[in-house]
N, C-alpha and C positions, 0 to 999 in steps of 0.2 A: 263368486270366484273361488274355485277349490285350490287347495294348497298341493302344488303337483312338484314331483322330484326331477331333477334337470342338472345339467352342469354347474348352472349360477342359482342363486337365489337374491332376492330383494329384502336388506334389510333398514329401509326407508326412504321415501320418497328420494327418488336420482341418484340412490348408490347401489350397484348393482356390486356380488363380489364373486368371483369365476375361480373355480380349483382347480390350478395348475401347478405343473411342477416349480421347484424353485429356479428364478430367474429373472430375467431384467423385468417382465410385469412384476413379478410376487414381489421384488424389490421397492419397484414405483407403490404398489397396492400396502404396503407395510408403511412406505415414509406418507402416504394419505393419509392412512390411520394416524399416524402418530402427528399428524396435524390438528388430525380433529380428538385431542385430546379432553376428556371428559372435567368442567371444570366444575368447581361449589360455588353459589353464589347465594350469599346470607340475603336477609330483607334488608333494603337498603334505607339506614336511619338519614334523618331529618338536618338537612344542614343548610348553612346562612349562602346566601347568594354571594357571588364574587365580588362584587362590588359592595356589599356591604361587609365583605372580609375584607376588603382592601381599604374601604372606609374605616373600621374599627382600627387597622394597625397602623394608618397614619394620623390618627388621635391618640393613640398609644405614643408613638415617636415625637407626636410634638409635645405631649405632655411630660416626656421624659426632658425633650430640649428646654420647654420652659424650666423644672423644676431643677435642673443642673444649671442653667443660669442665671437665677434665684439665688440658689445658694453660694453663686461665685461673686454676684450682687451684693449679697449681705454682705459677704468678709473680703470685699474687694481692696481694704487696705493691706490684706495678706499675700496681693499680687503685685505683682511688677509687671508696667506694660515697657518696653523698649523704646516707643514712641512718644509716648506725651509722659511716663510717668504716672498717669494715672487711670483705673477702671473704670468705667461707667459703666451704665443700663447696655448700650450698645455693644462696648468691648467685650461685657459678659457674654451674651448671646455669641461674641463671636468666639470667643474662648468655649463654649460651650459647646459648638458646632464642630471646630476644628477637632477637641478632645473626644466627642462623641462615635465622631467619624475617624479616629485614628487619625486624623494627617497630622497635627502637631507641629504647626510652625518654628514656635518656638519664642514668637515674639511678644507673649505673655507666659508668662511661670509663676507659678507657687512659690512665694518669697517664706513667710513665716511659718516655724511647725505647726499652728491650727491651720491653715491652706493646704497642707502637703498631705496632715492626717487626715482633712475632709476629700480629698481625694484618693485618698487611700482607699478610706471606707466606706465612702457614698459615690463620690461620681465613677469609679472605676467599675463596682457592680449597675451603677444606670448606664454605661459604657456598655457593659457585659448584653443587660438586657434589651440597650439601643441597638446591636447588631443582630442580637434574637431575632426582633421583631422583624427586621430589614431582611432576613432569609427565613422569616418564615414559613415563605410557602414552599423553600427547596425543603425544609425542614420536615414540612408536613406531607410532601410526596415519601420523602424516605422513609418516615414513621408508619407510614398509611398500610404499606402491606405486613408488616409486624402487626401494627393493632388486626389487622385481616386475619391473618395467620392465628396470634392470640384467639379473637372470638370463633375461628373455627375449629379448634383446639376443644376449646371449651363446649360448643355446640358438639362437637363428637361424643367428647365424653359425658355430657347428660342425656344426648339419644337414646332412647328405648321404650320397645312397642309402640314403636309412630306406625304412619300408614304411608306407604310409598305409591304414587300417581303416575301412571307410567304416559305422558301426552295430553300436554290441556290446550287440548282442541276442545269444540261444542261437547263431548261427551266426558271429558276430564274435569271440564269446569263444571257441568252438568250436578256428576259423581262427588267432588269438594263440595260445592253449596249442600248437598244431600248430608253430607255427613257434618259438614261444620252447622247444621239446622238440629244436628243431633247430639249437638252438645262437643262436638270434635276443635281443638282450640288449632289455629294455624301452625302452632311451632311444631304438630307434630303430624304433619303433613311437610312429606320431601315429594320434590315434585322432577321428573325427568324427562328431557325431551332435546332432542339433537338439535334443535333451532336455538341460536344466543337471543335472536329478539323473542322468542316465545317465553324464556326462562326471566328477561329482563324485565315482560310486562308482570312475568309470575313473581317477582321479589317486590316487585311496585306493589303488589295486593298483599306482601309482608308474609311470603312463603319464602322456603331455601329451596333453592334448584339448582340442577344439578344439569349443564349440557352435556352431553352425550348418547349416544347410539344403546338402548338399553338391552340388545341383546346379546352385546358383550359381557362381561361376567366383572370386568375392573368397572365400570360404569355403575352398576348394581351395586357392587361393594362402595363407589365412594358416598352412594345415596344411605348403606347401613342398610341395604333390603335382608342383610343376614341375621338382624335382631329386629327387623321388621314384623309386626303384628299383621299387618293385612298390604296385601299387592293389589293394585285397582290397574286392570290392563286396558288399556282406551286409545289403540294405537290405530293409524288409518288403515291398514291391511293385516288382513289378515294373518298371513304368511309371519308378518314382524310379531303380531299377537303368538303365535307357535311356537317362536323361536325366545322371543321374551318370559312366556310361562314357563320354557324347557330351564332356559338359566334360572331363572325366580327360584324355582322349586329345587334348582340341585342345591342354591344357595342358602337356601330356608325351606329345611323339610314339613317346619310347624306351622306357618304363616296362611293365612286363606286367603287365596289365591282367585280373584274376580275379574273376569279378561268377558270385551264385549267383540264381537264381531259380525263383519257384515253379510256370510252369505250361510245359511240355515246347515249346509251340509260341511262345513269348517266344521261344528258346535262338538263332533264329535270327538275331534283331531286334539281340539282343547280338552275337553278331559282326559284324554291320553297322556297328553304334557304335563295332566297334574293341575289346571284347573279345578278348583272347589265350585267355581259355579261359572254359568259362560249365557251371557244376554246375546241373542240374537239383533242388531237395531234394527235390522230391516224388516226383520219379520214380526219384532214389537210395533213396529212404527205402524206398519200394514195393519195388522189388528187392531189397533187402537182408530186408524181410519175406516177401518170397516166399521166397527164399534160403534162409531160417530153418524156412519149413515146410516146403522139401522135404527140409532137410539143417540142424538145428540147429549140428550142431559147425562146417559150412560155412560159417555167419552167422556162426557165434563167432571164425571166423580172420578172415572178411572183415572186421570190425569189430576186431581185434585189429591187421589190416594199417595201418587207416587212422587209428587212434590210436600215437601216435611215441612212443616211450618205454619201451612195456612190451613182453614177448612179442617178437614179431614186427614187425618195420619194413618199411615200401615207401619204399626211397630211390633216389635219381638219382645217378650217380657218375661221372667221366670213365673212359676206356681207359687202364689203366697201359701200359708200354712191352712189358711181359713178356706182355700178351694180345694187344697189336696181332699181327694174321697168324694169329691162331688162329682156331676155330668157338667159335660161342657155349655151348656144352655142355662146353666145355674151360676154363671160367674155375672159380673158385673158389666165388665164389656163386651162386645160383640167379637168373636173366638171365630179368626175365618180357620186356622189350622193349629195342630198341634206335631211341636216337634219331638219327638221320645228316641232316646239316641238318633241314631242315621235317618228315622222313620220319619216320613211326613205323613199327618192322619189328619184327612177333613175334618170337617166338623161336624159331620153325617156319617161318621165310621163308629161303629159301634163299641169298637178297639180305644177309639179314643177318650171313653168314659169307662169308669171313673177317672181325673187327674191325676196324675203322680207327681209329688215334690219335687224328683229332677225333670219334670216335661219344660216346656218353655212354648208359652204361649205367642201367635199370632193372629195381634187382634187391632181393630180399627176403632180407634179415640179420636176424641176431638184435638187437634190441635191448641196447647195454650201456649200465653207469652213466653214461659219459660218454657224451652226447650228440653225434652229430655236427655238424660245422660247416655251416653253411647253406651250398645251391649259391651259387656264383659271388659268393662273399665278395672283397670288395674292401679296401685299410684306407682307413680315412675322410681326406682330406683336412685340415688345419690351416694355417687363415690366421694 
């Protein structure tokens, strides 16, 4: 499908958006958008089941009511009941109950000053912390979006040089296992995608996402693609890949910019946009099936090459000092290409030998258990 110019364009599945003058549409078409407002959503940590929250704070609350009337037990010669005169095991508990719970009858009191000063300074903070407990969970709705607000506060400000995923769909999820097999850690992976349950199952695998339409340019900025190291574009159409590299690239002139699409004659439109590199799926997918029926085991390595981790790896490396000045046939690993600034030179280029200190080799190793470290890692800054 080619990306063709028209009154509307497509930027996501089911929203279409039409230029027209201002007016009762442009009106409607603005308060849509401003519904689907772009939100952050951290990896979601690890917490107790309801019921065993609800269990923990009525052991909390009974333990508070024993240990208040315990203490009203011990020095119950310090009270006055109105009724019989005197305190017992039972009166306690109920003097404890009433006091705990604010009602305060009245028909038991603090007679002596050691009764009046153990209430001063004990039962009136177990008081304090008995109704804590009993509103705790209005307590902890209120707190919950401040602590939110807090860690995303904090997650802004240590962002830098992550890698922003524009759609984890097959090809986004695909593109993260690729690079977290290369030493890539989740936290610095922000992940974008207009679906809330898509972002939801993305924070369940302990990424931040971001919902929103990423060819908006606020959408982008809330994901931080303007201190972004790499853009990974994995969008279902085309047209939204165009329009996503067009904003990426205004907003991050330096970042490498990797956007896949589906139909061979796009491929061009994307480097226009400012694409650094642009995968074909369709026409990899084709080849690698062709690949397969003319040479099964063929497909089996090529598809072994492009999975990181197992078998066989295709990694990029710099020139240690020990190869500079040699031929590319005299290095240790197997050297499919050599990168020299802009230039790609096989390994059958005659250009390509001797090495140079700044080339950067790519070559095929064996995969080991540890992973290696992604190119051109940097350590993150700390304000």
């Amino acid at each position: 499908m080619a990306v063709h110019g028209g009154p509307g364009r497509r930027s996501g599945p089911g929203r279409v958006f039409h230029v027209k003058l201002p007016g009762h549409d442009a009106m409607a078409r603005q308060a849509d958008e401003h519904l689907v407002t772009s939100r952050i959503k951290l990896p979601k940590r690890v917490v107790q089941r309801p019921l065993q929250q609800v269990t923990k704070r009525i052991v909390m609350a009974l333990s508070i009511l024993v240990a208040t009337a315990l203490i009203v037990y011990v020095d119950s010669g310090g009270y006055n009941d109105n009724v019989d005169g005197e305190v017992d095991l039972l009166d306690a508990f109920y003097y404890a109950t009433v006091t705990l719970s604010t009602t305060g009858y009245g028909d038991i009191a603090p007679a002596s000053d050691g009764a009046r000063l153990a209430n001063i300074l004990i039962i009136t903070p177990l008081r304090v912390l008995f109704l804590i407990i009993l509103v705790g969970t209005t307590l902890e709705v209120l707190t919950e979006r401040t602590r939110e607000e807090f860690r995303l506060n904090r997650w802004r400000s240590t962002l830098r040089d992550h890698t922003v995923v524009v759609g984890f769909g097959t090809k986004g999820r695909s593109a993260i296992q690729t690079l977290c097999a290369t030493g890539l850690k989740k936290e610095q992976i922000v992940i974008v995608d207009p679906s809330a349950k898509v972002i939801d199952a993305a924070t369940a695998e302990g990424f931040v996402g971001v919902v929103g339409d990423a060819t908006r340019s606020d959408v982008l900025l809330r994901a931080e693609a303007q201190r972004a190291r790499q853009v990974v574009i994995a969008t279902q159409r085309d047209d939204t890949a165009v329009l996503v590299t067009l904003t990426a690239r205004q907003l991050n002139r330096g970042a490498k910019i990797v956007a896949a699409v589906r139909e061979e004659e796009n491929a061009p439109l994307l480097r226009q946009s400012g694409a650094d590199a642009v995968i074909t799926s369709a026409s990899a997918a084709g080849r690698l099936l062709g690949l397969s029926v003319l040479s099964p085991s063929a497909g089996t390595v090529m598809e072994d090459l492009i999975q990181q981790g197992s078998g066989l790896d295709l990694v990029e490396r710099t020139v240690t000092k020990a190869e500079a000045g040699r031929g590319v046939r005299e290095t240790e690993d197997l050297v499919v290409s050599v990168v020299r600034g802009h230039r790609l030179l096989g390994y059958d280029d005659p250009a390509a030998s001797p090495l140079q200190l700044t080339d950067r080799l790519i070559t095929i190793v064996r995969a080991t258990p540890q992973a290696p470290a992604a190119p051109d890692t940097r350590p993150l800054p700390k304000d």
